[in-house]
Structure formats: structure tokens, C-alpha cells
C-alpha positions in Angstrom: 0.0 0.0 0.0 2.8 2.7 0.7 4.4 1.4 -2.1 1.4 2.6 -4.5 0.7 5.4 -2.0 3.8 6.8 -2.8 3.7 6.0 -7.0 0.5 8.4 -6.9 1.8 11.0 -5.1 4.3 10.9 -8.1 1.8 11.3 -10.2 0.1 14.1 -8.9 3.1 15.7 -8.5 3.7 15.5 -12.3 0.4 16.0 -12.7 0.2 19.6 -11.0 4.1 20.5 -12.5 2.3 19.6 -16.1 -0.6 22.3 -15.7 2.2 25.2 -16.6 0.7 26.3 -20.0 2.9 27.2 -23.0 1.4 30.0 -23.5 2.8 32.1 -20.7 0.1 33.5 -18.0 2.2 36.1 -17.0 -0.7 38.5 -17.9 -0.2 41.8 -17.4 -1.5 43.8 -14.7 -4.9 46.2 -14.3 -5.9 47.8 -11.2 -9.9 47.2 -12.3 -9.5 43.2 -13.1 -10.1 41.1 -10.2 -7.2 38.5 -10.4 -8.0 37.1 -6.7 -11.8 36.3 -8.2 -10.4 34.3 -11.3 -12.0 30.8 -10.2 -14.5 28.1 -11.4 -17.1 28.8 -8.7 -19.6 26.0 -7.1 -17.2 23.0 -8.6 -15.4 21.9 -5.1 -17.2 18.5 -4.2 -19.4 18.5 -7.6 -19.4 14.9 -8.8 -19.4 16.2 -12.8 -16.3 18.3 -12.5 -14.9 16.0 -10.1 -15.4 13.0 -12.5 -13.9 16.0 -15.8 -10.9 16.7 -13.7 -9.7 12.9 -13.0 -10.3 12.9 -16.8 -7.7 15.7 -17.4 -6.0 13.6 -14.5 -6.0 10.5 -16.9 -5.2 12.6 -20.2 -1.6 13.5 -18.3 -1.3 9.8 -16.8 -1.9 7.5 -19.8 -2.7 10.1 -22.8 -5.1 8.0 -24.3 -8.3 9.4 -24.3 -10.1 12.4 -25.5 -11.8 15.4 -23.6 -14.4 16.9 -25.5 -15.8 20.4 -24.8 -18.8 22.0 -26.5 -18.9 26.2 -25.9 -22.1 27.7 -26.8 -22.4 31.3 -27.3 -23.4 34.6 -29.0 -21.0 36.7 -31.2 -17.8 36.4 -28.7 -17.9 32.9 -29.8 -18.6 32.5 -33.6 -15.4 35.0 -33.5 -13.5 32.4 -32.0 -10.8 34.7 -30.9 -10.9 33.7 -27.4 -12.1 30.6 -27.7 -9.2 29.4 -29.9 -7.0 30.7 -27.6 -8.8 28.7 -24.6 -8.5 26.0 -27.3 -4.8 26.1 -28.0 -3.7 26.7 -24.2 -5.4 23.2 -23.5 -3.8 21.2 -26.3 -0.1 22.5 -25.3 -0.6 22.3 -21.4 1.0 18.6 -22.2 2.8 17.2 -24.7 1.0 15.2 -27.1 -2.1 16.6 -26.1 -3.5 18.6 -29.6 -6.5 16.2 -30.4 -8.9 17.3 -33.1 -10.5 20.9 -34.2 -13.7 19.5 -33.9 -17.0 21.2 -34.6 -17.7 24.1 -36.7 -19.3 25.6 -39.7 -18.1 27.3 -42.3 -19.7 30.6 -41.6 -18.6 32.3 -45.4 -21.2 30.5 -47.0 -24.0 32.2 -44.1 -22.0 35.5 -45.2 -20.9 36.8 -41.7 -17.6 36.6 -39.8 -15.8 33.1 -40.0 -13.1 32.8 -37.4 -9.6 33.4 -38.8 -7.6 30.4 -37.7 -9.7 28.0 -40.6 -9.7 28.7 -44.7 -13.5 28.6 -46.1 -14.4 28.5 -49.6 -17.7 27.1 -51.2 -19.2 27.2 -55.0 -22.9 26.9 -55.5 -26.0 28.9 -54.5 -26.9 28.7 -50.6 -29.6 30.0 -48.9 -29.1 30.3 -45.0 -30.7 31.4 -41.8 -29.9 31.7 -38.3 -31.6 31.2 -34.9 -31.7 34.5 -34.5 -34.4 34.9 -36.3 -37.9 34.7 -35.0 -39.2 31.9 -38.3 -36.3 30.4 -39.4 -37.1 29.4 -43.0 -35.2 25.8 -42.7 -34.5 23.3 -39.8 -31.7 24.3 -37.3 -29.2 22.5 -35.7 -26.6 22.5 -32.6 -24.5 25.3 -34.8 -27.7 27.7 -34.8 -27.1 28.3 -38.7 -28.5 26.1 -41.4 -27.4 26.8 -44.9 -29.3 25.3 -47.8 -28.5 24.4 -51.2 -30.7 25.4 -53.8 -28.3 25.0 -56.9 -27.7 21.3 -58.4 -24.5 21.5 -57.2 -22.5 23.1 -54.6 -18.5 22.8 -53.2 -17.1 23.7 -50.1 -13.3 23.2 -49.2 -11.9 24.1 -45.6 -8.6 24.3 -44.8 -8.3 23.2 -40.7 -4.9 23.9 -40.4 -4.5 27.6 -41.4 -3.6 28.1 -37.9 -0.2 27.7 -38.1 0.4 27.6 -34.4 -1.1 23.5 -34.8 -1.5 20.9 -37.3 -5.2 20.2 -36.9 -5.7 17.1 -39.6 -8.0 14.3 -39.4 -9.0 10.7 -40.7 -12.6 10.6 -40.0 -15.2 13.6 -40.7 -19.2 13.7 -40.0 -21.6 16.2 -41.6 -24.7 17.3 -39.9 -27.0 17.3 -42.1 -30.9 16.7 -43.7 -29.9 13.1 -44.7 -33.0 11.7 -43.6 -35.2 13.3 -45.8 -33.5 13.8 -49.1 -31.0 10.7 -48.9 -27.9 13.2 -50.6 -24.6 11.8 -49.8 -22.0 14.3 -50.7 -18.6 13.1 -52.5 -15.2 13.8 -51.0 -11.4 14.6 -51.9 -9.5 14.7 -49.0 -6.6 13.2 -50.3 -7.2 10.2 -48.5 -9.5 7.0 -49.8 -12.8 7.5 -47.8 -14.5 4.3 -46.8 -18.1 3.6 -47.4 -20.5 6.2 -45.5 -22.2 5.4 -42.3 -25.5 7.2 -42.2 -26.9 8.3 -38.4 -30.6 9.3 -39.7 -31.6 9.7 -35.7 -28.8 12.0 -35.4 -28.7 13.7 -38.3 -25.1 13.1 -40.1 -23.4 11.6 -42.4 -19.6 9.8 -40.9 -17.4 8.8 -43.2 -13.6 7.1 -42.0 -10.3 7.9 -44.6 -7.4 5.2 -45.1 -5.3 8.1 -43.7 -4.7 11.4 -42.4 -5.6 14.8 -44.2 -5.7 18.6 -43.6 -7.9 20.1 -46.4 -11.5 19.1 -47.3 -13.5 19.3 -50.3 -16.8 18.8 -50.2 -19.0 17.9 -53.4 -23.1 17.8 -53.3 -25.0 16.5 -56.3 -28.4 17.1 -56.5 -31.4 17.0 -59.1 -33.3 20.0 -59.9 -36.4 17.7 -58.9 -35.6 17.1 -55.7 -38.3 17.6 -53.2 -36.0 18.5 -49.9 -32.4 20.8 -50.9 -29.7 19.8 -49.1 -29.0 21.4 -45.4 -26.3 21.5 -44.0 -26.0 22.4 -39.8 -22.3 21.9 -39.4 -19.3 19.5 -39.7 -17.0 17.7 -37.6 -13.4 17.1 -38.4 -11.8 14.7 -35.7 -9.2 12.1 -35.3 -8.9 9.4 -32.5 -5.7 11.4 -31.4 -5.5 11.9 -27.5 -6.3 15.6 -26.1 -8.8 18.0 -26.3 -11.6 18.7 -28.7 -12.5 22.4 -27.8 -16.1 22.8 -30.0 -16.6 26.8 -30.3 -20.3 27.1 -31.1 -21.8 30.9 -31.5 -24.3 33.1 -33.4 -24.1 36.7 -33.6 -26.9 38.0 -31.9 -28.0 34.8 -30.6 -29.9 34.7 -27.1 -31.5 32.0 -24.9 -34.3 32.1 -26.8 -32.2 31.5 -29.9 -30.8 28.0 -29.2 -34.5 26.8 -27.8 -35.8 27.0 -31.7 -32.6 24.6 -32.7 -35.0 21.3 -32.9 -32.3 19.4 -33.9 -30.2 20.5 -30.4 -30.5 17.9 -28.1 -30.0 14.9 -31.0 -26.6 16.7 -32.1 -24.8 17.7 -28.8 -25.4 14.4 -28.3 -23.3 13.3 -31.0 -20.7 15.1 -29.6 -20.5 13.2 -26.4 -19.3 16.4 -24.6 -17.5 15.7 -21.1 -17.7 19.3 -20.7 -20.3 21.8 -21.8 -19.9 26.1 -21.4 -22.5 28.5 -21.8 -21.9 31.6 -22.3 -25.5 33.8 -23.5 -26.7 36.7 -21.7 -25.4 39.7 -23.6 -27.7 40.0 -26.0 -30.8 39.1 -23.9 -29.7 41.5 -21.2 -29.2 44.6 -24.3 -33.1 45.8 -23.4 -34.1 48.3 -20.9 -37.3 45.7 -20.4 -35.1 43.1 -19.1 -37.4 40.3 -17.5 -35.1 38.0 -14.8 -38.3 35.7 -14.3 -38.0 35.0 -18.1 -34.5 34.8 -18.5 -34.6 32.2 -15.8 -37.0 30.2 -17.5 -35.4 30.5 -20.8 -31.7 29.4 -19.2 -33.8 26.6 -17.5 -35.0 25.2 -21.0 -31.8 25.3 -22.4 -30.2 23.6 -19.2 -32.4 21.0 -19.4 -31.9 20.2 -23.5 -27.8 20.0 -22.2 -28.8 17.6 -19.0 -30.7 15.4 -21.7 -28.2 15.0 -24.7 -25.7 15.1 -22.0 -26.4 14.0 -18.4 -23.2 13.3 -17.6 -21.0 16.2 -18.7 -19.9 18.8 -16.6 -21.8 22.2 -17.0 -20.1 25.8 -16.7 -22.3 29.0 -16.6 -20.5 32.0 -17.9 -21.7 35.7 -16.1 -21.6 37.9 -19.2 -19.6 40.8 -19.7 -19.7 44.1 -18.6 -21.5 46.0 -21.3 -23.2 49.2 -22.6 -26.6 49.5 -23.4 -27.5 50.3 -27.3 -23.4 50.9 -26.9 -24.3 54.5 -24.9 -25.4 53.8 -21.4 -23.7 52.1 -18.4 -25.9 48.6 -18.6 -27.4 47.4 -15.1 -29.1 44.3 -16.6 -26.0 42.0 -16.1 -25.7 42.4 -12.3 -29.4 41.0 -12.5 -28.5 38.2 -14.9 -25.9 37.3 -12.7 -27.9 36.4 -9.8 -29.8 34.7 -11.9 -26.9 32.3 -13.0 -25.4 32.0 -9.9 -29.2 30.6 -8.3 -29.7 28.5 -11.4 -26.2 26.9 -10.3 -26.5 26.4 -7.4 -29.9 24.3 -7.9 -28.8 22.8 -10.6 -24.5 21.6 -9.4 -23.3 23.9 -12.2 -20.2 25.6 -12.0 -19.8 29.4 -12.6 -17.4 31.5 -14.4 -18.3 34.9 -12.8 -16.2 37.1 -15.6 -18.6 40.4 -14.7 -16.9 40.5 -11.6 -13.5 39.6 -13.1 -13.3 42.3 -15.3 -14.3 45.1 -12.3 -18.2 44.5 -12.4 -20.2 47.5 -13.2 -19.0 49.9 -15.9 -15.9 48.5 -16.2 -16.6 48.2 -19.7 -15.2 51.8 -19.7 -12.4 50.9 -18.1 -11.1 48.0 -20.7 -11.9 50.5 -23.6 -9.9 53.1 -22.0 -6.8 50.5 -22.5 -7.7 49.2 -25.6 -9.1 46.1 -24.4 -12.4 47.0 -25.8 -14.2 48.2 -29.2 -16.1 51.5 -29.0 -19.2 49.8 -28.6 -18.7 48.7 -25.2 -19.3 45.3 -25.9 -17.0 43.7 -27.8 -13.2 43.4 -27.7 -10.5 44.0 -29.2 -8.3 41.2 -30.1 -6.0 41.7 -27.1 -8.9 41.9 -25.0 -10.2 38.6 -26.6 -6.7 37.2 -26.0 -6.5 38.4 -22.2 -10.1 36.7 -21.5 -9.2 33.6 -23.0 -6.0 33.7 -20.5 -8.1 34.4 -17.6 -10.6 31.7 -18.2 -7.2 29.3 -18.7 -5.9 30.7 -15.9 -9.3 30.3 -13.7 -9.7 26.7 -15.3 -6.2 25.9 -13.9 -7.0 27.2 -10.5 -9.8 24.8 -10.5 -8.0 21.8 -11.4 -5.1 22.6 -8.7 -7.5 22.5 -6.1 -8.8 19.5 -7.4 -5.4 17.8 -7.4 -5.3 19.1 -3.6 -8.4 17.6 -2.5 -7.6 14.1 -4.0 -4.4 14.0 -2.3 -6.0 15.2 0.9 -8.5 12.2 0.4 -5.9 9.7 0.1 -3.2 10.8 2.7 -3.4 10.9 6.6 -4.4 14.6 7.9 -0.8 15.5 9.3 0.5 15.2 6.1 1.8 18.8 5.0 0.4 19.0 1.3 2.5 22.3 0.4 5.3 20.2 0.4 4.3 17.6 -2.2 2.4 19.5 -4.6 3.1 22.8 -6.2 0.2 25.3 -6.5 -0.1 26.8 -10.1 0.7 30.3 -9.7 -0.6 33.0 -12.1 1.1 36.0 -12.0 0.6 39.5 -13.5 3.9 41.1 -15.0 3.3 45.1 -14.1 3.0 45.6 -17.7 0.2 48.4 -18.4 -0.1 47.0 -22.3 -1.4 43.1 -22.9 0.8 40.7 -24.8 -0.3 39.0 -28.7 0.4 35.8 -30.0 
């Protein structure tokens, strides 16, 4: 028993010496961010992030499985500027963790922002709508954006590793789409002999396994001018059996609660995902009103919880406090004080975990504060790309925090109480450098 005793405390050791990122968190230093409030709130002695840590634990011990997050959002999201960097701090927190890019859709067709670290192209005629809108004219699915063809034929060819920073490739891809109505199989190059499709009607897509590994797809739909049904397309996922993380950036511009409760096909296609981990981060856009109704944002949050607990009962859920923000981009915005009680009672009653990032970033008004350093556009809403960069480090940072403790509390659990803990396990220590002007890639 000491003998094994001692073998874990090795690991744990290694574990907690591997959680120094290689991006470095020496962020730099602003009187209005709260750096003693960066945690993961309501996760101590909560059985689904207790169950996602020992998976992270596992990741480091044998690297040979896959964590899979899904992060649902508005417009902060479909950028994927902080996201991707969230994304790329948890691939290179260990060797040989990069898994697969994962989930996304290739926004260009849709004709709004696509994120900059993937290479989008398409031929053919779409028509698309969004979530967003109050009658959607087609089906929508976990991505919130459903883009039709209604040409014979139609291409699309995405690059995943434009980001030069990783090699994203892959040997197996699934499409989310309408297969179960029209029965169109689209045709692939991706330099790598496909094997025969497998078709998930239930779920929605189309899988199909390559002979080998590839970074570019090309996409080819054939279809009649008589069919009955055009081809829809809700999003595709590029993965590999690779160990790491899958980080799944999911947004809408605009998007609200309300948004993601007309997706239909939601619940089938997060399921499909298998997430272990699942982040929500809406509020901005519901809270831009000055009729802001808690009761119904409550129940709306409530919905949507409860589509997540079904496709995915046991994944770990993180609630994200929106930003500080303007109103109509002129007036100091109240509403997300009152959205975060909300969240923080929905948590509790529901063993979520909380990411309070209102009070991170200096609570009310602040807003002003990161614009004044450039952190911030001038509509008091969004950021600027070092202000994307600095949140995604914060949320890193508070994610690491989370995991130390966790580390702690397992040793403490298997060691007798005089044992001095400090002394076998380093704490992860995020510093701020005194620098008045955030870093870039």
C-alpha cells in the first residue's frame, strides 16, 4: 500500500508540474481586473467536475483518451478569438495533447464573420438562416445556422490547419446534415480514400472514416433540380482518435436563450458530440433591453439547461456571467448584475459551475475601463483582439485554479491529515507582469 501510495503521489506531483501552460500566463497587470476572483465557482465536491478533472488527471497519466468540450455562445464565440485561444492553451498544457479541431461551420457561405484560424471557400447557390431569427425558414441544428442548397451543385473546401500555431488534420469527418429526408450523400477529396458512408438518420449526419490522415476538405453535393428537400447543412466535424482535447466553439451573432430553444435538432446533435464538458456563455444579447425580465430569462436558461442535462447527463456544465457592457453601446448597462444572480441561483440548484467574468473584469462599468486601454471596441461590448486574447487567459488561468484545487483535494482524500500538502504538490501560480499593455500571439 505505501508502495502505491507513494507511485500516486508521483503522479500528482507531475500531474500539477504539467498544468504550466505554454502559453505564458504572465498577464499583465490592471488595477480594475479582479485576479483574486479568477476561479470556477460552485465546482469543489461537484461529482461532474470532479469525474472532468480525474479525466484531465487521466489525459496526463496514460494520454489515451479524448476530452471533448462544447462552448455555446453569441457573437464572442462565432469569432473564436478567445475561444481558440482557450483552445490552443489546452492542447499544449501537455505534450501530445493537440486532439482534433472539432466542430464548426463554415460561416462564409452564411456571409458573416468566420473565425480566422480556418480557410472557407464554397461554389454553388446557398440560402441560410440563423436562430436569430424569429421563423427560421429551414431546420436548425446544434451550430444555430442552417445553410441550404438550392443549386444542383455546390462545393465547399476548408482548410483546418491555417492556424499555423497547430497541425489540426484528421481521418474521420461527420456532416450534420438533412440526410433523412433527401437521402444526398455528398462526394469527398481529402486526399485520402474515404471508406463507405455510415449514415446516423436519428442524429442527423453523415460519418465517413479515410485510409489516412488529411488537412484540407473538399466537399461535393450532387443534387437534381427535382428534388423535393435541398440539401441542409447544420455543421461538420473534423476529428481524429488522437488523444487531447476537442474544444467545439459554437456561436451566433446575436444569438440569445431564446435562440438556441428553436434549434430542434439540439438535443440529437450535442449528443453526437459526447461532450464531457459543456460552457454557456449567453446573456449579452438578452440583457441589451431596458425591459429586461429576470423571471423569463430564468426560465429560458432553465430550458436550455435542461436540453444540455438530456443530450448530455453526464458532462460537466459551466455557466458563464456575461460581460460588462453598454446599453444600445451608450449607457452604463445594469441588466448583467441582475443576470448574474440569476446564473449563480440556477447553479447552485442545478450543481453547475460558474465562471463569474462580470466580476472579473471590475463589475459595473468597467466596460469603460477596458476600452480606456484598448481592451475593448467602441461599442462597449466587444473586444479588441487583445482583449479577446486576455479573456481567453483568464478563463485558462481560472480553469487551472480549479484543477489545482482538485489535485489538492484528492491527495488530501488519500493521505493521513498530518500530512503537510504544500510540500508535495506545487500550487499553479498566475502572475501578473506590471506591464500596463497586454501581450499578442
Amino acid at each position: 500500500m505505501r508502495f502505491n501510495l507513494l507511485l500516486y503521489i508521483a503522479f500528482l506531483f507531475q500531474a500539477a508540474q504539467s498544468q504550466i501552460p505554454a502559453v505564458p500566463l504572465d498577464m499583465p497587470e490592471y488595477t480594475f481586473i479582479q485576479y483574486n476572483a479568477n476561479r470556477f465557482e460552485l465546482v469543489r465536491e461537484n461529482p461532474w467536475f470532479g469525474c472532468l478533472f480525474s479525466k484531465f488527471d487521466s489525459l496526463i497519466k496514460t494520454g489515451n483518451n479524448q476530452i471533448r468540450i462544447v462552448h455555446l455562445g453569441g457573437s464572442h464565440i462565432q469569432a473564436d478569438v478567445y475561444t481558440h485561444r482557450i483552445r490552443q492553451e489546452l492542447q499544449t498544457f501537455y505534450p501530445g495533447v493537440l486532439g482534433s479541431r472539432g466542430f464548426l461551420f463554415p460561416y462564409t457561405i452564411a456571409h458573416t464573420n468566420s473565425p480566422s484560424n480556418l480557410s472557407i471557400s464554397y461554389s454553388g447557390d446557398w440560402q441560410t438562416c440563423k436562430n436569430t431569427q424569429s421563423e427560421p425558414a429551414f431546420t436548425l441544428g446544434l451550430s444555430g445556422i442552417t445553410a441550404a442548397l438550392i443549386s444542383s451543385t455546390g462545393s465547399l473546401k476548408i482548410v483546418a490547419s491555417f492556424d499555423t500555431l497547430r497541425h489540426y488534420d484528421f481521418n474521420r469527418i461527420r456532416i450534420f446534415c438533412n440526410v433523412a429526408e433527401n437521402g444526398i450523400i455528398p462526394e469527398f477529396n481529402a486526399c485520402k480514400k474515404a471508406n463507405r458512408p455510415i449514415v446516423h438518420r436519428e442524429a442527423g449526419f453523415i460519418q465517413y472514416d479515410f485510409s489516412g490522415y488529411a488537412d484540407t476538405l473538399s466537399i461535393l453535393i450532387q443534387q437534381g433540380d427535382s428534388t423535393k428537400k435541398p440539401f441542409e447543412l447544420y455543421g461538420i466535424s473534423i476529428e481524429n482518435d488522437d488523444p487531447g482535447v476537442v474544444y467545439n466553439a459554437i456561436g451566433v451573432n446575436g444569438a440569445k436563450l431564446e435562440s438556441y430553444l428553436r434549434c430542434s435538432l439540439f438535443v440529437e446533435q450535442l449528443k453526437a458530440l459526447e461532450p464531457d464538458w459543456v460552457i454557456v456563455s449567453i446573456g449579452t444579447n438578452d440583457g441589451n433591453t431596458r425591459e429586461f425580465d429576470p423571471e423569463a430569462y430564468r426560465n429560458e436558461y432553465l430550458k436550455l439547461l435542461d436540453s444540455i442535462r438530456l443530450a448530455a447527463p453526464a458532462a460537466a456544465i459551466l455557466l458563464t456571467v456575461p460581460n460588462d457592457s453598454y446599453l444600445f453601446k451608450r449607457y452604463i448597462n445594469p441588466n448583467t448584475a441582475r443576470m448574474r444572480e440569476v446564473i449563480f441561483d440556477i447553479a447552485l440548484s442545478n450543481s453547475c459551475g460558474v465562471w463569474d467574468f462580470y466580476d472579473i473584469m471590475g463589475g459595473l462599468n468597467s466596460a469603460k475601463a477596458w476600452y480606456d486601454q484598448g481592451l475593448m471596441t467602441r461599442d462597449h461590448i466587444h473586444f479588441s483582439k487583445p482583449g479577446y486574447l486576455l479573456k481567453g487567459d483568464l478563463f485558462y488561468g481560472a480553469f487551472l485554479k480549479s484543477w489545482d484545487d482538485h489535485l489538492l483535494q484528492t491527495a488530501s482524500d488519500n493521505l493521513s491529515p498530518n500530512t503537510n500538502l504544500q510540500t508535495l504538490i506545487p500550487h499553479i501560480q498566475i502572475q501578473t507582469s506590471g506591464n500596463q499593455h497586454p501581450h499578442h500571439d
